[in-house]
N, C-alpha and C positions, 0 to 999 in steps of 0.2 A: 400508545405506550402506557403501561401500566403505572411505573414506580422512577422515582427519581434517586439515586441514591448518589451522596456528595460524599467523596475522602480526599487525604491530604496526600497529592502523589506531585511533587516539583520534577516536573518535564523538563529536559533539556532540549530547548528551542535551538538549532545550530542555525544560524541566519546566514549562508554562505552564497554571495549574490551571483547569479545568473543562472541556478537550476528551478526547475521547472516540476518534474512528473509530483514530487509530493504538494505543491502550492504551487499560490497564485499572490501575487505582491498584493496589498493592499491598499495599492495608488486609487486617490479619486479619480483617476485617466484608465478606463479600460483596457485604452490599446498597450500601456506602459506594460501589462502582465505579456502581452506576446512579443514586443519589441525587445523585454528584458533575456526571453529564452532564445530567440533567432539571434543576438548580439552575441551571447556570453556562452553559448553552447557547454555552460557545468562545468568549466573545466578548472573551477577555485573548488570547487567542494570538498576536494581530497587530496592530500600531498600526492605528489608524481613520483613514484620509485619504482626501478626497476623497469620502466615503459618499453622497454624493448625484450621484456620474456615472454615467454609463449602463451599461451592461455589453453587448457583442455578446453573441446566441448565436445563430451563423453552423453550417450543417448542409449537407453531401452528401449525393447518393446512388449515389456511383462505391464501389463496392468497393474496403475497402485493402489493399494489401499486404501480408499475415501475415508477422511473421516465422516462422522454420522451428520455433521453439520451440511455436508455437499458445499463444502468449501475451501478457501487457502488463502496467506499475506500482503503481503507485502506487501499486500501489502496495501492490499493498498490503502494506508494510512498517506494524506492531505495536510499538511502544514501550513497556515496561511506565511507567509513570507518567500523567503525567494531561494531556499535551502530545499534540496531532494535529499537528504540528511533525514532518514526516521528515526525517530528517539524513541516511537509507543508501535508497539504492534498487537492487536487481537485476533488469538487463531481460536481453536476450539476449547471452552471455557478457560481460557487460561488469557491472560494479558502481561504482556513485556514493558520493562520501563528502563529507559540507560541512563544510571546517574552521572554526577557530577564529575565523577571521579572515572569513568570512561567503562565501569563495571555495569552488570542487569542485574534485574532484581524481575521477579516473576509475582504473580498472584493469580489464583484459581485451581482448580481441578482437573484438569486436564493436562495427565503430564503421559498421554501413551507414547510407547516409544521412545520412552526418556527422553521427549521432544524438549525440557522443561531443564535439563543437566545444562547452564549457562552462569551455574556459580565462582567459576573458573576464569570467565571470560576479562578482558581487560583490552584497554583502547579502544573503546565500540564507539565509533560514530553510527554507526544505523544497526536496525535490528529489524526481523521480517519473516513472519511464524506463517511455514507454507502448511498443506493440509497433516500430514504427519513429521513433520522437521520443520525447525528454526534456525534459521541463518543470521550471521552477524558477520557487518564489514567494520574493519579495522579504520586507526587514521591513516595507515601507510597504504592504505590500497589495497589489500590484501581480503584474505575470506573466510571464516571461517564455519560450519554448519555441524550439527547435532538434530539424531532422530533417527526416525526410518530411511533407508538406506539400499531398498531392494532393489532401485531402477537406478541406481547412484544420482539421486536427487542432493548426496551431501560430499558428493567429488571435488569439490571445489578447494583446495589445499594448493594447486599450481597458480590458480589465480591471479594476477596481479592487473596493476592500476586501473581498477575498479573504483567506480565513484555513486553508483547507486545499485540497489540490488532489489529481489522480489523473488518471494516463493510462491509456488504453484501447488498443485495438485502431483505431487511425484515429482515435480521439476523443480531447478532454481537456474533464475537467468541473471547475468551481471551487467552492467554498462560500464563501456572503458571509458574514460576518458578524449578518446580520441572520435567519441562518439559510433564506434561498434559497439555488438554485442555477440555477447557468449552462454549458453545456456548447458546445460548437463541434465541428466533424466532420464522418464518416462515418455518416447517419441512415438510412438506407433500413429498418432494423428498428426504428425507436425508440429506438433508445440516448440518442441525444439529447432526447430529450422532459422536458425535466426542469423547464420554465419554469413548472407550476404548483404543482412543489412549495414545502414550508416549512416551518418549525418543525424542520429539520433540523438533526443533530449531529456528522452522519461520513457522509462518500461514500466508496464503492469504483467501480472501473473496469474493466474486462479487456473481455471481450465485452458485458457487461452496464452498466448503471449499477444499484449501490444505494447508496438512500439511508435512513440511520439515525435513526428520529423523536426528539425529546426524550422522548417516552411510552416509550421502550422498542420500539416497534413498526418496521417496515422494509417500504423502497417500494424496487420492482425494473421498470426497463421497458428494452427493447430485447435483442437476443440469438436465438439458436436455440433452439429450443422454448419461448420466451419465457412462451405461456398456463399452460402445467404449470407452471413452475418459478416464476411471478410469483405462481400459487396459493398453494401453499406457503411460499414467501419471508415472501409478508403474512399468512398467519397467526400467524408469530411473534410472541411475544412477552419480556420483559424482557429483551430484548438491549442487552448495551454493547458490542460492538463489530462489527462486519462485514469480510467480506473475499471479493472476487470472482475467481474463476478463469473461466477460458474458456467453463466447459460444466457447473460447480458454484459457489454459496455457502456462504463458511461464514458461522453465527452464535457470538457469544462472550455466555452468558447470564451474569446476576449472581450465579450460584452458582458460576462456573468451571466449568463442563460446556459441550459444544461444540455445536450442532445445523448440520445439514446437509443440502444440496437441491440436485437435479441429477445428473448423470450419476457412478457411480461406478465407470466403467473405471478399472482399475489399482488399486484400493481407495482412491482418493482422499477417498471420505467413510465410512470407516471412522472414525471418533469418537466413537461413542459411549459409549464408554469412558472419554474423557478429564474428566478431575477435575482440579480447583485450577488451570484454565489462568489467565491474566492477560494471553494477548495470544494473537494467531491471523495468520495468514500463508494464503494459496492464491495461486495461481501456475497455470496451465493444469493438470496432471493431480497435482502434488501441496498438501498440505495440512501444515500445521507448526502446532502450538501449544509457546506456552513455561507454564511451571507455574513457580507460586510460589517454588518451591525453588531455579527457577534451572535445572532440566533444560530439556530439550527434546523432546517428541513427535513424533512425521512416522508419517504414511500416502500412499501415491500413489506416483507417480514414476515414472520407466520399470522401475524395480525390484519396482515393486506392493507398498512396506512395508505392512505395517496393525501401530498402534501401537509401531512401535519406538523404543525413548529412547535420547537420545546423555546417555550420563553424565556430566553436569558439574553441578556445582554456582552457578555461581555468570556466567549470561548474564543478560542485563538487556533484550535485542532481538534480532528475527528480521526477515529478511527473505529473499523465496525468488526464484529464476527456475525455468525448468521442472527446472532439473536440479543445482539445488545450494540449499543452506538458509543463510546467512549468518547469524553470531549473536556480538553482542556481548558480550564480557566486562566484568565490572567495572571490569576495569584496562587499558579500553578499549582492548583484542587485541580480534582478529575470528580467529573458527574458520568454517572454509568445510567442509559436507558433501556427500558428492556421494551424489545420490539418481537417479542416470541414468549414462548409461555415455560422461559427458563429464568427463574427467581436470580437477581444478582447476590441476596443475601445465600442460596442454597450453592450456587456454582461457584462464586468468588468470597468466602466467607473470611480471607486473610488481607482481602484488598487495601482495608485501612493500615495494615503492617508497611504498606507500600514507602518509603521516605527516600530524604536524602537526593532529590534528582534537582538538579540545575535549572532554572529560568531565565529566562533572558527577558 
């Protein structure tokens, strides 16, 4: 990575105990990260309203339009604590922040599609910028999405008791509370096929849908080379966390070691090295975990790292786009790393404008 650059962005850490897909608890006891997901199956993260309305899950089959990065969200930003609550999301040069006040605030250049129109927005407990659209869930469980719109990747308005969300590539998938899930979109590969899953803890999104059982175990459908990569995926086992990139999964097991499947141009699933993670990040061709101690790991990128650490002591969350690693500090600054050969000062030039977001 080239450049390090520090601003003053206060994150809203929502620390809402028993979810899983964005973190991993912090405990000195490994197993305590998967004991705490199989127990509590998510079900504090979001007030309960409405739990008995219907929920669309509306599907294409027009192909979306990629962004240039060959990427999408939701998401998947990592929180070390025990909240699936996203407060930071980075899509295509553009980064999301949910302040204190339950509002977002944006920074970068990337606003096609008027992906980026979230001035409006209020109540946000999460936020999750898929490849041309950003999606925001409410505190009442509710959904709200802005953007491209061709495959109805932003149908999501019948929505209800939703407790974590994730954009994809054309798609957005929800997780209820009662541990299904609901997806809307761009389908022609299955991505969306997700209505008879259950017992779910954590979804990821990008080209793929996964989703993270209570058992520890993981279910993947839709994507390019989908039969290989769905093999592998489900043979997993004691996973706490997941995280989907375009063309690769990661898994985050209860030991803090990484496992990985799918394509590894660029060394993007070079991890098997990594020890004592507590959160994981993928992004189209790179890959980030943060480790206990507060560093940060990265392999992938247009750079092709494999394991290199950014020295610091003391980040609490990551989140990646194809080409830079976002990661909060304690004293809720955000350091921006560039893992590709797009300048943070040239793509995110209003970043330090960033304020006003809550820490815990």
């Amino acid at each position: 990575m080239k450049r390090i650059l520090s601003f003053t962005l206060a994150l809203l850490v929502l620390i809402a105990a028993g979810c899983s897909s964005i973190s991993a608890p912090a405990s000195s006891e490994s197993g305590d990260l998967f004991d705490a997901i199989a127990e509590n199956r998510l079900t504090q993260s979001v007030e309960k309203k409405d739990a008995g309305a219907a929920l669309n899950t509306t599907t294409s089959n027009q192909e979306p339009l990629e962004s240039t990065n060959d990427a999408a969200q939701k998401p998947t930003d990592i929180v070390r604590g025990s909240s699936q609550e996203k407060t930071i999301s980075a899509g295509l040069f553009v980064v999301f922040g949910i302040k204190s006040d339950g509002t977002v605030i944006t920074a970068g250049k990337g606003n096609e599609f008027n992906k980026n129109d979230v001035s409006s927005w209020s109540n946000m407990v999460a936020i999750a910028a898929g490849g041309n659209h950003t999606v925001g869930l409410r505190n009442d469980g509710t959904v709200i999405a802005v953007g491209q719109n061709d495959n109805g990747e932003c149908d999501v308005a019948n929505w209800r008791d939703i407790i974590a969300i994730s954009g994809g590539i054309g798609f957005t998938v929800g997780l209820r509370s009662d541990g299904t899930v609901v997806a809307t979109g761009y389908n022609s590969d299955g991505r969306c096929d997700v209505s008879g899953w259950s017992d779910i803890v954590a979804v990821s999104a990008e080209r793929y849908t996964v989703g993270l059982k209570s058992d520890g175990t993981v279910l993947l459908t839709g994507g390019i080379l989908v039969d290989d990569l769905k093999y592998e995926v489900e043979k997993w086992t004691d996973i706490v966390a997941v995280s989907a990139g375009s063309r690769h999964v990661l898994g985050l097991k209860k030991d803090g070691t990484v496992i990985a499947a799918g394509s590894n141009a660029n060394n993007r699933c070079e991890v098997s090295e990594w020890t004592d993670i507590v959160a994981i990040s993928a992004k189209a061709n790179l890959s980030a975990g943060l480790k206990r101690d507060g560093t940060i790991v990265v392999s992938g990128g247009e750079e092709s790292c494999k394991n290199e650490v950014v020295l610091q002591s003391d980040y609490v969350a990551i989140t990646t786009n194809s080409d830079h690693v976002f990661a909060l500090r304690t004293d809720g600054t955000i350091d921006a790393f560039e893992a590709g050969f797009c300048t943070v000062e040239t793509y995110y030039p209003d970043i330090c404008e960033l304020h006003d977001i809550k820490t815990q």
